[in-house]
MIDODREN-749720 format. One line per field, with one value per residue (C-alpha): x, y, z; residue in three letters. Coordinates in steps of 0.05 Angstrom, whole numbers, plus 5000, padded with zeros to 4 digits. Layout:
BEGIN
x <- [X / ...] $
y <- [Y / ...] $
z <- [Z / ...] $
aa <- [ALA / ...] $
// end
This chain:
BEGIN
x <- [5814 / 5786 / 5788 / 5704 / 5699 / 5752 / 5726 / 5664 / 5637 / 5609 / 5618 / 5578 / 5577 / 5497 / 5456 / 5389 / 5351 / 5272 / 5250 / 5187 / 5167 / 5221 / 5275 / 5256 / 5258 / 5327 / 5354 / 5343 / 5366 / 5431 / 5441 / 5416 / 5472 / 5526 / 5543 / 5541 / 5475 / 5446 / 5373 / 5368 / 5286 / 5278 / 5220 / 5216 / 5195 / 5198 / 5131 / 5115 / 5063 / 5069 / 5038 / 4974 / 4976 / 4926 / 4965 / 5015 / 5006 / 5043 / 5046 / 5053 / 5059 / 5057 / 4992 / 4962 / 4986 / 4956 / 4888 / 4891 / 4827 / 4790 / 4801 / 4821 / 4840 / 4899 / 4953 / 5011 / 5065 / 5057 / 4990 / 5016 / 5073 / 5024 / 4962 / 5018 / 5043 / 4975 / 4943 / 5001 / 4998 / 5074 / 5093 / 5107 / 5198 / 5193 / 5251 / 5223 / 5157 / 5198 / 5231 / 5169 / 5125 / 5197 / 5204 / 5140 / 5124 / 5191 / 5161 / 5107 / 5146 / 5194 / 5141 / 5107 / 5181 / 5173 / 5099 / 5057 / 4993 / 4953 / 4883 / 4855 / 4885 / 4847 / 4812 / 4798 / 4736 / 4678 / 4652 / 4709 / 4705 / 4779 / 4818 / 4869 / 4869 / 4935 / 4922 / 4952 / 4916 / 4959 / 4924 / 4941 / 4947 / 5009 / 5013 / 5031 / 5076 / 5120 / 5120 / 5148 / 5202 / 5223 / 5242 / 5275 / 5324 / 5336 / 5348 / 5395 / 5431 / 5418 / 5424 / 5365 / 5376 / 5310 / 5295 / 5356 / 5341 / 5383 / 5409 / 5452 / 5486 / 5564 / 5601 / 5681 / 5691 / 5620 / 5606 / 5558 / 5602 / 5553 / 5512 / 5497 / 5452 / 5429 / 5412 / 5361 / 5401 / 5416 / 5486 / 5510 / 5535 / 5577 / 5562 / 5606 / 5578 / 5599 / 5517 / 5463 / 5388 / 5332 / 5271 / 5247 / 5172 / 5154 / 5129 / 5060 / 5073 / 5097 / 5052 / 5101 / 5125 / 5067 / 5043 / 5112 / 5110 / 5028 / 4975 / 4929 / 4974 / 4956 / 4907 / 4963 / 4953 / 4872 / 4895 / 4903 / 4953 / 4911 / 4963 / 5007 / 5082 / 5132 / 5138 / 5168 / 5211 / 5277 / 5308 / 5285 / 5313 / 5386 / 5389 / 5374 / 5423 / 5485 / 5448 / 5401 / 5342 / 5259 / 5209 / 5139 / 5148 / 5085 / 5037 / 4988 / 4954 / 4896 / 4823 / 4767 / 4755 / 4720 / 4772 / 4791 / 4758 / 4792 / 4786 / 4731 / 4683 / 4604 / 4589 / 4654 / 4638 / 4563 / 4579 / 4636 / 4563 / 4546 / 4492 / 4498 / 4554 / 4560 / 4628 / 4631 / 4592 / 4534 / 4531 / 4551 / 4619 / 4626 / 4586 / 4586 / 4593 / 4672 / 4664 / 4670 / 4744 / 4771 / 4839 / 4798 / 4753 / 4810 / 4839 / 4754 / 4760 / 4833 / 4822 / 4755 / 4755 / 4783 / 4793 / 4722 / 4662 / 4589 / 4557 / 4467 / 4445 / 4359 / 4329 / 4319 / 4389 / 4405 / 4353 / 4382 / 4451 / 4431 / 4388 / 4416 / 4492 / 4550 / 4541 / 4617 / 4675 / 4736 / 4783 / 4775 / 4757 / 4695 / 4665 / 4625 / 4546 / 4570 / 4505 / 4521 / 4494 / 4528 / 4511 / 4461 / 4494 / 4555 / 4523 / 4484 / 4561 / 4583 / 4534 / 4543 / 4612 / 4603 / 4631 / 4567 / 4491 / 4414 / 4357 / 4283 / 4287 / 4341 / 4337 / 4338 / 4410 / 4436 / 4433 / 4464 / 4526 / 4525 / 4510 / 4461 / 4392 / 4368 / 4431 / 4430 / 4354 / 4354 / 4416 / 4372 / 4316 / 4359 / 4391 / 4320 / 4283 / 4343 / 4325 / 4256 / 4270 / 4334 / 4378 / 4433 / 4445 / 4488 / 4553 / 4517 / 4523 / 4488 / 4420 / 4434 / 4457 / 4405 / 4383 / 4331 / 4340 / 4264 / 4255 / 4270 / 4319 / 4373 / 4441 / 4504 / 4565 / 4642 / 4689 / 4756 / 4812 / 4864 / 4921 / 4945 / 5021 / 5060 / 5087 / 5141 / 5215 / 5281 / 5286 / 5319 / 5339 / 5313 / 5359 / 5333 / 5400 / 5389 / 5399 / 5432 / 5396 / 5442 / 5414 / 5468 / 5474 / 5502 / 5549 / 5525 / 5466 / 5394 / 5321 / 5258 / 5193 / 5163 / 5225 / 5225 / 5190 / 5176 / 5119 / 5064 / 5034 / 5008 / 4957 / 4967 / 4946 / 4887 / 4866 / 4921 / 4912 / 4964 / 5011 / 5047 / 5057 / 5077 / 5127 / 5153 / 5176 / 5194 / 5242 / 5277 / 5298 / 5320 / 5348 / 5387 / 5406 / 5443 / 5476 / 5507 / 5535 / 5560 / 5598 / 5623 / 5638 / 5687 / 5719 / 5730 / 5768 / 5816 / 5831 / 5850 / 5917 / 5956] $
y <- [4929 / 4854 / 4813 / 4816 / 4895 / 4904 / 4916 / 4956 / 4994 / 5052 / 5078 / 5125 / 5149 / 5120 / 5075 / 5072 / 5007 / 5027 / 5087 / 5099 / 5147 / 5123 / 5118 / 5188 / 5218 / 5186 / 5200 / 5275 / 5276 / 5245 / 5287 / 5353 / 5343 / 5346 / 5263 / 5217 / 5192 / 5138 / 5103 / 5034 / 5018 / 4949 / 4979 / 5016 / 5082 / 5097 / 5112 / 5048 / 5043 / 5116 / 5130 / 5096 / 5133 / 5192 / 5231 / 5224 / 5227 / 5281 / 5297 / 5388 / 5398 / 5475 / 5457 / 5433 / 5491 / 5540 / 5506 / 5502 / 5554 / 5516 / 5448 / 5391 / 5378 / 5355 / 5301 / 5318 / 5280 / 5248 / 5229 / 5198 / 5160 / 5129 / 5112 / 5077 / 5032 / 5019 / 4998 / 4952 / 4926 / 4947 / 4907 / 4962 / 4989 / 5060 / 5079 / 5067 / 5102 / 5164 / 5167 / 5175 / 5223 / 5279 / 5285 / 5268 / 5345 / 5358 / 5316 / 5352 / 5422 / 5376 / 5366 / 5427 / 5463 / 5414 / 5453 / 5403 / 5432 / 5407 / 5416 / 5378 / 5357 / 5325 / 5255 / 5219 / 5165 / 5210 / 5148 / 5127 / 5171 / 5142 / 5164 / 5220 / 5286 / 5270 / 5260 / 5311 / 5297 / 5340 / 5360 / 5300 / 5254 / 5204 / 5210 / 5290 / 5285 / 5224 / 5271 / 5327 / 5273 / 5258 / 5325 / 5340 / 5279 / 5292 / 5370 / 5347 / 5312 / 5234 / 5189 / 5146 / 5080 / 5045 / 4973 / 4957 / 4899 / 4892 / 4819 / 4822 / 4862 / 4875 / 4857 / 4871 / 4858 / 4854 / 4917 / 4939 / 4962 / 4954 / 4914 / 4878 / 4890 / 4877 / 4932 / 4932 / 4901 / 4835 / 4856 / 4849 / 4907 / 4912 / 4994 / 5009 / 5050 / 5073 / 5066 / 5026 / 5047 / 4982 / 5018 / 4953 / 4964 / 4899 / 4830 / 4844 / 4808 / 4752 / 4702 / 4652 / 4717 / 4725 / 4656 / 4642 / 4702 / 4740 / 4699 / 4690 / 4629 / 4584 / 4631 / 4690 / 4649 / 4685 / 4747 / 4799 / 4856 / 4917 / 4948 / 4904 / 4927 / 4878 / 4891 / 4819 / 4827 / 4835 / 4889 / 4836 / 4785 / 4806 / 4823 / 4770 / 4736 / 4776 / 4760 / 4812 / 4797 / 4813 / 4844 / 4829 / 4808 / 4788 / 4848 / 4869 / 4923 / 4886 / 4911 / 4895 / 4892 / 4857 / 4818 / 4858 / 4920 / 4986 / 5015 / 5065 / 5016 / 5016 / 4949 / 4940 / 4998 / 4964 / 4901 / 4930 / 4963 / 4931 / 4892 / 4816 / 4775 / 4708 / 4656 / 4600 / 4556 / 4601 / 4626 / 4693 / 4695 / 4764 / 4832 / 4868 / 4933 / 4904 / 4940 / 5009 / 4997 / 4977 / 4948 / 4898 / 4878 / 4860 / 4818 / 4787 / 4775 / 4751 / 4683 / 4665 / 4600 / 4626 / 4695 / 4717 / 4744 / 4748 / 4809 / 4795 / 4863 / 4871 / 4921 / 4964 / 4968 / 4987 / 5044 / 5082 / 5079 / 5107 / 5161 / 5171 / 5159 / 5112 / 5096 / 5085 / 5121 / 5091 / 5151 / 5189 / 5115 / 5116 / 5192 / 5195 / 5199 / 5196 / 5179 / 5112 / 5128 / 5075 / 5023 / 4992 / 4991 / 4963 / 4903 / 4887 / 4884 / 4854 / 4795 / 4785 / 4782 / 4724 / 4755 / 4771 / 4733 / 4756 / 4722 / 4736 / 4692 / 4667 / 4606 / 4629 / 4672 / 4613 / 4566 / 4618 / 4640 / 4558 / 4563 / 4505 / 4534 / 4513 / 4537 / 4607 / 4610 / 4598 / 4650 / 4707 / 4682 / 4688 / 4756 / 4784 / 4761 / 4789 / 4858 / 4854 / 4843 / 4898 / 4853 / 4808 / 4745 / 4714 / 4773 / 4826 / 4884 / 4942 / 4954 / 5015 / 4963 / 4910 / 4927 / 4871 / 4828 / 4828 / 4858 / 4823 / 4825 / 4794 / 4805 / 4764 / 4813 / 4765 / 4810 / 4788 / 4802 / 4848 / 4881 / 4944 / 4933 / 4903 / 4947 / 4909 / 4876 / 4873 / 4898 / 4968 / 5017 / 5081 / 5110 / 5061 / 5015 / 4946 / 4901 / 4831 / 4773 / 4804 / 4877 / 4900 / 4946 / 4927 / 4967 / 5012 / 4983 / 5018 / 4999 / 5048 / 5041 / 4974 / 4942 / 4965 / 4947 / 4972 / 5026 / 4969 / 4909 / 4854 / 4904 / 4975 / 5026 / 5060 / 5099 / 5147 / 5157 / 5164 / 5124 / 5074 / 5132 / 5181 / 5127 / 5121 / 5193 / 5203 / 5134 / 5146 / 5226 / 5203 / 5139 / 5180 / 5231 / 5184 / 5150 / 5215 / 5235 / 5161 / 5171 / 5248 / 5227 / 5168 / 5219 / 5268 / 5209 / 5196 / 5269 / 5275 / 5284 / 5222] $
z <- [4925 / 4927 / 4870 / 4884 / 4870 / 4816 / 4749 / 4765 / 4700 / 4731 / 4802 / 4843 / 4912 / 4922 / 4881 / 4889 / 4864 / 4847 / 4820 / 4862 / 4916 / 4961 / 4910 / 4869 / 4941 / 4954 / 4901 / 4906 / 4973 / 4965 / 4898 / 4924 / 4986 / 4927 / 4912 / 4854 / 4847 / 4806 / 4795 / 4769 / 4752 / 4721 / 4694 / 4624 / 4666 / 4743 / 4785 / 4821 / 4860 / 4879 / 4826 / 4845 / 4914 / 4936 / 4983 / 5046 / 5119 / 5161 / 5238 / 5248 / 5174 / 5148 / 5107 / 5179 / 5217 / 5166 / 5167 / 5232 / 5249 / 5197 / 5202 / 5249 / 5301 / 5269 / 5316 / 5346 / 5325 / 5399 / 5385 / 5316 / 5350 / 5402 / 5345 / 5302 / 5363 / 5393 / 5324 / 5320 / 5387 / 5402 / 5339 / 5304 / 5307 / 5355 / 5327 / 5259 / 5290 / 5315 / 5254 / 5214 / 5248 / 5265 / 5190 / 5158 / 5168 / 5125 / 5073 / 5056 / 5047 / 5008 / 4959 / 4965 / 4943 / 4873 / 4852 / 4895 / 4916 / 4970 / 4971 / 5028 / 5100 / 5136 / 5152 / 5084 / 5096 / 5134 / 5156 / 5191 / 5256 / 5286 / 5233 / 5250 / 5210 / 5177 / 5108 / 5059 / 4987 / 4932 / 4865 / 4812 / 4875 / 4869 / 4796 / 4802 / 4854 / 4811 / 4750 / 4795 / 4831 / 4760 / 4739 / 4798 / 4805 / 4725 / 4739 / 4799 / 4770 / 4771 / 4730 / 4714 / 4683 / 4658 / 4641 / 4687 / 4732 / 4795 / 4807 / 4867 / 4925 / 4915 / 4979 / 5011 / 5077 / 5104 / 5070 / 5012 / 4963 / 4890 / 4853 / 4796 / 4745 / 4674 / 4626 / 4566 / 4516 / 4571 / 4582 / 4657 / 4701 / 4758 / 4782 / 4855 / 4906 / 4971 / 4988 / 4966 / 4981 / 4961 / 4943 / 4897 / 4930 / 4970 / 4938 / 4916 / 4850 / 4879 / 4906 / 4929 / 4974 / 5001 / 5011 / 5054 / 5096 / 5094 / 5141 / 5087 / 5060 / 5010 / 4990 / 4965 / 4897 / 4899 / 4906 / 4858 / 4859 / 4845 / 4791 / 4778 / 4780 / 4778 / 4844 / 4864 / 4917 / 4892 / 4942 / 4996 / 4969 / 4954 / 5021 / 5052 / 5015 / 5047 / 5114 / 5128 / 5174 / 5163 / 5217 / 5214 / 5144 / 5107 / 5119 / 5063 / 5045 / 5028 / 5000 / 4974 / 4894 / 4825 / 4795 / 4728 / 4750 / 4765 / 4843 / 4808 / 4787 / 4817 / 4819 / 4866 / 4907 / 4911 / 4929 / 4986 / 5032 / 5091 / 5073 / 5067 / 5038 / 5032 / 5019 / 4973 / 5020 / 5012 / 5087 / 5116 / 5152 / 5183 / 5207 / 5142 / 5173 / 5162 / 5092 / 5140 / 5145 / 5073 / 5104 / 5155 / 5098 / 5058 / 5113 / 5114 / 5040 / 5042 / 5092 / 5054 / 5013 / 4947 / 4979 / 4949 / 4973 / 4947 / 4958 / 4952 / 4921 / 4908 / 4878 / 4931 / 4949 / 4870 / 4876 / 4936 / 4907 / 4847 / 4872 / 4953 / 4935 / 4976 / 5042 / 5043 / 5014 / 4985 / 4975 / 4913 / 4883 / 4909 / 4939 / 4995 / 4980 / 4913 / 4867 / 4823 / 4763 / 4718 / 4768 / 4732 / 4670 / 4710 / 4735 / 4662 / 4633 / 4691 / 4687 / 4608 / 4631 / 4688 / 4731 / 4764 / 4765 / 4763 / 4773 / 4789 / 4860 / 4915 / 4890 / 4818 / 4844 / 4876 / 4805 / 4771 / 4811 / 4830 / 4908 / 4935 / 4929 / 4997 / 5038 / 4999 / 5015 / 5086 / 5093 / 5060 / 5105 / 5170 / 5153 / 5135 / 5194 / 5234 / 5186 / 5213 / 5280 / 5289 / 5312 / 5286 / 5327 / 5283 / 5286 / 5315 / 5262 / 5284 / 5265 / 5207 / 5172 / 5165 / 5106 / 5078 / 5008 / 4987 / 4915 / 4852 / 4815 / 4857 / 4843 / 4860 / 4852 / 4857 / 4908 / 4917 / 4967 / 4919 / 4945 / 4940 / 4960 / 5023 / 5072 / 5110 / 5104 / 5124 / 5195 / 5199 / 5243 / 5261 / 5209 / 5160 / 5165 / 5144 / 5199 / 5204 / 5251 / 5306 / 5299 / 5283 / 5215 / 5148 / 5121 / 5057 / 5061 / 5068 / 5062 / 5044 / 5026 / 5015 / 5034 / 5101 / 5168 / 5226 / 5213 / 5220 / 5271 / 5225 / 5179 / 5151 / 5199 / 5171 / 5227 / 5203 / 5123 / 5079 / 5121 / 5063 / 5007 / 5069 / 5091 / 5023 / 5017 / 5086 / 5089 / 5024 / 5040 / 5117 / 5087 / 5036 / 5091 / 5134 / 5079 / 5055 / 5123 / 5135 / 5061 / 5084 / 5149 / 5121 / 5070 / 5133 / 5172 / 5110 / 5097 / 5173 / 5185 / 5221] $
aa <- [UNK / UNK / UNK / UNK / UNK / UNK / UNK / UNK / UNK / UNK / UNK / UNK / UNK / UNK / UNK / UNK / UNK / UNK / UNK / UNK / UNK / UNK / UNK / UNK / UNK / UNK / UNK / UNK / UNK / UNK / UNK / UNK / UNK / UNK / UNK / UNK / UNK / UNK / UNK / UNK / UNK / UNK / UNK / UNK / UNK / UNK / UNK / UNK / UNK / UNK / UNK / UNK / UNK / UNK / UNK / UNK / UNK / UNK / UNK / UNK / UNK / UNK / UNK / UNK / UNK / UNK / UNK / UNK / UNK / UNK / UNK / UNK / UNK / UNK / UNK / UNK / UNK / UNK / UNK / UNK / UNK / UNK / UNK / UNK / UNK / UNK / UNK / UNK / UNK / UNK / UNK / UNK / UNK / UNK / UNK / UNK / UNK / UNK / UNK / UNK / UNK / UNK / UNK / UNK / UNK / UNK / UNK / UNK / UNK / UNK / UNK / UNK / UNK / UNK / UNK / UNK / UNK / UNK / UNK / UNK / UNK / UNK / UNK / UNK / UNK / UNK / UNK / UNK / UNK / UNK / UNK / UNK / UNK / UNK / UNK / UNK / UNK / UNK / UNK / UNK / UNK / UNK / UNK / UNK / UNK / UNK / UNK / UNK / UNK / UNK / UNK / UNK / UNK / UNK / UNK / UNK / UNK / UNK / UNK / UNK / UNK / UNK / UNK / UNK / UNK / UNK / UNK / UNK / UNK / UNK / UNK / UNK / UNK / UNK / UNK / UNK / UNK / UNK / UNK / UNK / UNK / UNK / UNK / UNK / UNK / UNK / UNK / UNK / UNK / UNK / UNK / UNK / UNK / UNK / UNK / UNK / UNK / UNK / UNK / UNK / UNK / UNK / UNK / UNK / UNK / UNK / UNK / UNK / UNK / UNK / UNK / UNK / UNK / UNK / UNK / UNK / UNK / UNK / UNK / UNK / UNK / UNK / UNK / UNK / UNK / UNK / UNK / UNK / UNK / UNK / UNK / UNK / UNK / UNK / UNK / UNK / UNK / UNK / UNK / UNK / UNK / UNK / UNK / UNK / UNK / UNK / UNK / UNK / UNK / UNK / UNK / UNK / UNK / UNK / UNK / UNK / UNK / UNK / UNK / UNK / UNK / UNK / UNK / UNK / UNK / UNK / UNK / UNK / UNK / UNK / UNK / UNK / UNK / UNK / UNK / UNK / UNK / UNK / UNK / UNK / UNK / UNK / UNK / UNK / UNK / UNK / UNK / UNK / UNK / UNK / UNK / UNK / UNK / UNK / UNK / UNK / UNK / UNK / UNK / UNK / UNK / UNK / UNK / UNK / UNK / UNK / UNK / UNK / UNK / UNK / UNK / UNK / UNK / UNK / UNK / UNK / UNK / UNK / UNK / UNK / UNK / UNK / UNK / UNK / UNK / UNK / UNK / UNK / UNK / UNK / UNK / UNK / UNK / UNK / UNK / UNK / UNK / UNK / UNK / UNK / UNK / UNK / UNK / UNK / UNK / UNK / UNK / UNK / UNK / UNK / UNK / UNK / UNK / UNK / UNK / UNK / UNK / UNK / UNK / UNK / UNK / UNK / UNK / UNK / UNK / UNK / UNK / UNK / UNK / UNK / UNK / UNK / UNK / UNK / UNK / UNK / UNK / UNK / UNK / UNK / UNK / UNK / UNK / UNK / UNK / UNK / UNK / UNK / UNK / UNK / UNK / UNK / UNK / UNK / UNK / UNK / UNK / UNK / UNK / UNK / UNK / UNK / UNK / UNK / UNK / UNK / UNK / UNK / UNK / UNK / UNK / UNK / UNK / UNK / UNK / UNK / UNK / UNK / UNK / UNK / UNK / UNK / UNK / UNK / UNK / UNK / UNK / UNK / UNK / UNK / UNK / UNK / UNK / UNK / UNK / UNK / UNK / UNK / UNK / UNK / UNK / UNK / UNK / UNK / UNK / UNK / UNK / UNK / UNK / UNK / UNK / UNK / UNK / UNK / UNK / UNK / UNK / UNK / UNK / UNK / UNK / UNK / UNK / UNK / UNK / UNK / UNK / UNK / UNK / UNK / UNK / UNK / UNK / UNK / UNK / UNK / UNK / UNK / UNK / UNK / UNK / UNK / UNK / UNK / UNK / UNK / UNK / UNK / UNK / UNK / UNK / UNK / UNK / UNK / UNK / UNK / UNK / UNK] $
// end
């Protein structure tokens, strides 16, 4: 033994750092196959963004095959493979592709076997025609199926350390052989393993992250994470310290929000229609039918000045939402022809609050939410005489959508660009292996989740919902899978006679 792994306090044959979807599901892999399994979570409870999920995505799952004379058509796991590369313009890892869609179907009767119950598969926005029939939405969405993980990793056996940050990766010989840790009480940790699995979920949290590595740049420091989780890139991190390599680093699962509202609020879900949005300067800056696909819009919102948007909402606009219902749908956030009947009580708050303006006239809008009066003016004057004519000459949105800003009041609602998670890495292998700069595998060392690329181009696919919180699962059972055949396989060679 090195002087570098003596002294460990605890040893196990896998550690697992992060106790979300990825790490609950390795976990319980690695401890259902008979090892030593233990969980560090730097936060006081595991869940991570899993937790905030809706369902998973899964290629010739049971729950497909036994809807299959009522609902569909559902993708092959061919069809899957070629949607995830295309979308990504061949950015995206096959192997990591091929990995996903062979054992995504496993997944699903994974959590199914726990008490999950699913009760739609399917597409999930019905405005989004594109979308493959792969999303699997389970009763309780993410939330249920973390409560379920935790009692199964606790009745297998693992043990689950809480409010126990990680701090480093263990190393003898090139090899991944622990980590480092602090517990509760601020007391460091050395804990040996024959594996290591980072599940530390990505770098939302940390803006510096994504400023360095997401295309949106400078302006990472406008963007909010949707829950925020700590999730600040530690896994990553670590790793790359021992000379691990990223792929496509820097995508994020970006979409469209109120700053300090929840996913469920009205006013959000007004302001996210089609109908005309404006940027700092006052002028429109995209087709607004962008709002159709929530993980383009977020990109839209993302490279603005400040990362904001303005949605211009009259009257008439307020009316049909209240009595017609959504245009759009934002998962179970915001349903489909859903009738807003807060909405008007929504924006009133929201404007005592500042974080929205009213006003009797354009001009009277533009004082208020501080736009020039004249530019604001002649860009409601543009995009209504394009309304009356049917045509859009400045971005060519399709006529459906030109819906005119003529009846007083006028509201200004303040979107913002706020992201959900990242979804890429360190660069693995097909069997979720972290990889050095040469491609070639670390030893004891895997990558799940958050912390992994290869499933994605430069955005999250959402032609095929369910994709991140499907990933998660999937990665961290395969992940786990390997590991404990790598560890059995090594015992095997030792007890082999010379």
């Amino acid at each position: 033994m090195s002087a570098q792994t003596e002294n460990f306090d605890a040893e196990y044959d896998i550690v697992v750092i992060g106790g979300g979807g990825s790490g609950k599901s390795a976990a319980l892999a690695a401890a259902q196959a008979g090892l030593g399994v233990a969980l560090l979570e730097k936060q006081p409870q595991t869940g991570g963004s899993s937790v905030f999920a809706e369902g998973q995505a899964a290629f010739e799952s049971s729950e497909q095959k036994a809807r299959a004379d009522t609902g569909g058509p559902f993708p092959t796991r061919e069809q899957a493979y070629r949607r995830y590369l295309e979308y990504s313009h061949y950015r995206a890892n096959p192997e990591v592709v091929r990995m996903f869609v062979d054992n995504s179907a496993e997944t699903i009767d994974q959590l199914r076997s726990l008490g999950v119950e699913y009760n739609l598969v399917g597409i999930y926005a019905l405005d989004q025609p594109d979308e493959l029939a792969s999303f699997h939405r389970p009763e309780g969405l993410g939330a249920r199926c973390q409560e379920l993980l935790a009692g199964a990793i606790a009745t297998a056996g693992v043990d689950v350390f809480t409010s126990t940050r990680v701090e480093g990766l263990v190393t003898d010989g090139g090899a991944v052989v622990g980590v480092t840790a602090r517990d509760s009480d601020g007391n460091s940790l050395r804990v040996g393993a024959k594996a290591v699995i980072i599940a530390t979920g990505g770098f939302v949290d940390n803006p510096a992250m994504i400023e360095r590595y997401a295309q949106v740049g400078r302006n990472a420091r406008h963007i909010s994470p949707l829950a925020p989780l700590a999730n600040t890139g530690d896994g990553i991190n670590m790793a790359l310290a021992i000379g691990a390599d990223t792929d496509n680093i820097g995508v994020v699962q970006a979409g469209p929000g109120v700053r300090g509202k929840a996913p469920t609020s009205q006013s959000a879900a007004a302001g996210m229609h089609p109908w005309l949005w404006v940027n700092h300067t006052g002028r429109r800056f995209t087709s607004e039918d962008e709002g159709l696909s929530v993980a383009n819009l977020g990109t839209v919102f993302a490279r603005q000045p400040g990362a904001d948007s303005f949605a211009i909402i009259d009257s008439d606009m307020v009316d049909h939402l209240v009595q017609d219902g959504s245009d759009v749908a934002l998962g179970d956030f915001v349903p489909y022809h859903g009738k807003m009947t807060h909405l008007v009580d929504e924006l009133e708050a929201d404007v005592e609050a500042g974080i929205a303006w009213k006003a009797e006239t354009i001009e009277g809008l533009a004082v208020a939410a501080g736009f020039d009066p004249a530019v604001l003016a002649a860009t409601v004057g543009r995009y209504n005489a394009a309304c009356a004519d049917g045509y859009d000459p400045e971005f060519f949105k399709p006529v459906k959508y030109l819906r005119p800003v003529r009846r007083p009041p006028f509201y200004i609602v303040n979107q913002s660009a706020h992201a959900t998670c990242t979804c890429t890495g360190l660069r693995v292998s097909g069997r979720l292996e972290v990889l050095d700069a040469d491609w070639k595998p670390i030893p004891g060392l895997y990558a799940v989740g958050n912390d992994a690329s290869g499933l994605y181009g430069d955005t999250y696919t959402l032609d095929v919902p369910g994709s991140t919180n499907g990933f998660a699962h999937t990665s961290g059972r395969v992940a786990a899978r390997h590991a404990v055949a790598a560890i059995q396989g090594a015992q095997n060679e030792r007890r082999a006679p010379a």
